[in-house]
N, C-alpha and C positions, 0 to 999 in steps of 0.2 A: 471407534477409531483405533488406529493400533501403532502400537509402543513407538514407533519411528516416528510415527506422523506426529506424537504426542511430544515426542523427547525436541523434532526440528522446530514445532510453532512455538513450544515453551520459552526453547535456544535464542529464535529470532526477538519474540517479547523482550527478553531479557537485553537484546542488542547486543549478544554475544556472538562471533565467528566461529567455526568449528577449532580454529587454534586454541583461542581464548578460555575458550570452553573447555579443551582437552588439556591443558596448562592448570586449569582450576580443579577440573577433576584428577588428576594425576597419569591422564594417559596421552599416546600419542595422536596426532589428528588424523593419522591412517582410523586408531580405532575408532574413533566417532564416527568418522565415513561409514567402517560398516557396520557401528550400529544404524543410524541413520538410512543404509541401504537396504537393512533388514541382512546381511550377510552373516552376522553375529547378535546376539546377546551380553550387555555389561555380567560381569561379576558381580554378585551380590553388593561385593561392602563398595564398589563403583554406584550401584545402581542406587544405596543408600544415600551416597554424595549425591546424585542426579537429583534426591526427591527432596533431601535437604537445602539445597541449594534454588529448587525453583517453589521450594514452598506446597510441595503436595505429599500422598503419601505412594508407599508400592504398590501397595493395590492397588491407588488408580492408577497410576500409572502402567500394571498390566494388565487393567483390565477393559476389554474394548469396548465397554457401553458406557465408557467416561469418555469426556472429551475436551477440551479446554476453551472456554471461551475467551472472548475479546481483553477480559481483564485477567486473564493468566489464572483461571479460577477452574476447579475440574469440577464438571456437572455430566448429567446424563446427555450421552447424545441427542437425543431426543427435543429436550429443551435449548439444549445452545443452536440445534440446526433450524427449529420453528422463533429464535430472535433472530440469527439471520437472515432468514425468510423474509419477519417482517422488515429488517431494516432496509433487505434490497430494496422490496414492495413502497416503501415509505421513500427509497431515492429515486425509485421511477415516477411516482404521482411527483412529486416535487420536480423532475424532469420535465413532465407530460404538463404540467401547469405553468411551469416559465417558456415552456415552446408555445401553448396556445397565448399566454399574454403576450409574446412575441409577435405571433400571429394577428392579434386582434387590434394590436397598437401598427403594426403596418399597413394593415386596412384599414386604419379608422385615418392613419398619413394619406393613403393612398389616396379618399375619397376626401379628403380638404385639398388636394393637391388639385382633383379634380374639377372641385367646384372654385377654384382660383382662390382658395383662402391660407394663407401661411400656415402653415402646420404646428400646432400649439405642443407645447412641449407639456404633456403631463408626468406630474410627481411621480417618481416612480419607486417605493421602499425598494433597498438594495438589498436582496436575500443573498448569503454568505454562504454557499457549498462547504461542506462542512468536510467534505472529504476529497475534494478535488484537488489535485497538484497544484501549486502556484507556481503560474509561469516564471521566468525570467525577463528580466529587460535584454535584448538585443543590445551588443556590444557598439558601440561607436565604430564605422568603418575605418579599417586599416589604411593608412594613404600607401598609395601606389608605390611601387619598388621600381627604381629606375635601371636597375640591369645588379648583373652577376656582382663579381667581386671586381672592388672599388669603381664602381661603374662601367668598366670597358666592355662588359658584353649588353650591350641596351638592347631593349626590344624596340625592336621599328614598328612604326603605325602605318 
């Protein structure tokens, strides 16, 4: 992985902005742009604050067969891309299993539905995505606006 890609995922862990960041480190947020773009290279005693600051050392940090994983930790490439692997693999079976129980409880409604019997509500444990967005609740509708300013221009029905 290489020094850009290392220095943005670290940045983001961190919940730092490219300002924030260049405010702590003592430079402008032009220059973390082009570090980050690959346009340039920090200066050394920058690049010492970078590794001080997120907890790693310069060599990993220049060197591309480190990589950072999930907890802001630099390991070999190798092994952080074969945990992401599995974790995808482990969110797809966990996909692939609540779409067939999906599946199999609407056919089993289907055919009570069929043979004239109420459709029995089975217990269902509630698995918790562990990584999915949480929605929002939908805001309460806005009541209707009766026209422009102070009324006079109304819309007709």
């Amino acid at each position: 992985m290489s020094f850009q890609s290392k220095m943005i995922k670290l940045r983001k862990q961190k919940g730092l902005t490219q300002d924030t960041f260049a405010e702590t480190i003592g430079v402008s947020r032009q220059a973390v742009y082009k570090w980050e773009s690959a346009a340039s290279y920090p200066e050394v005693d920058k690049l010492l604050k970078i590794a001080r600051l997120f907890g790693v050392t310069v060599d990993d940090m220049l060197n591309d067969e480190m990589d950072v994983d999930r907890e802001g930790k630099m390991r070999p490439v190798e092994e952080v891309r074969a945990e992401e692997e599995e974790l995808a693999r482990k969110k797809e079976e966990r996909r692939r299993r609540r779409a067939e129980n999906k599946a199999r409880r609407e056919a089993e409604a289907a055919a009570q539905a069929e043979e004239g019997e109420a459709p029995q509500e089975e217990p269902v444990a509630e698995e918790v995505p562990q990584e999915e967005p949480v929605k929002e609740e939908a805001a309460p509708a806005a009541p209707e606006k009766k026209g422009g300013f102070f009324g006079f221009f109304r819309r007709k029905k």
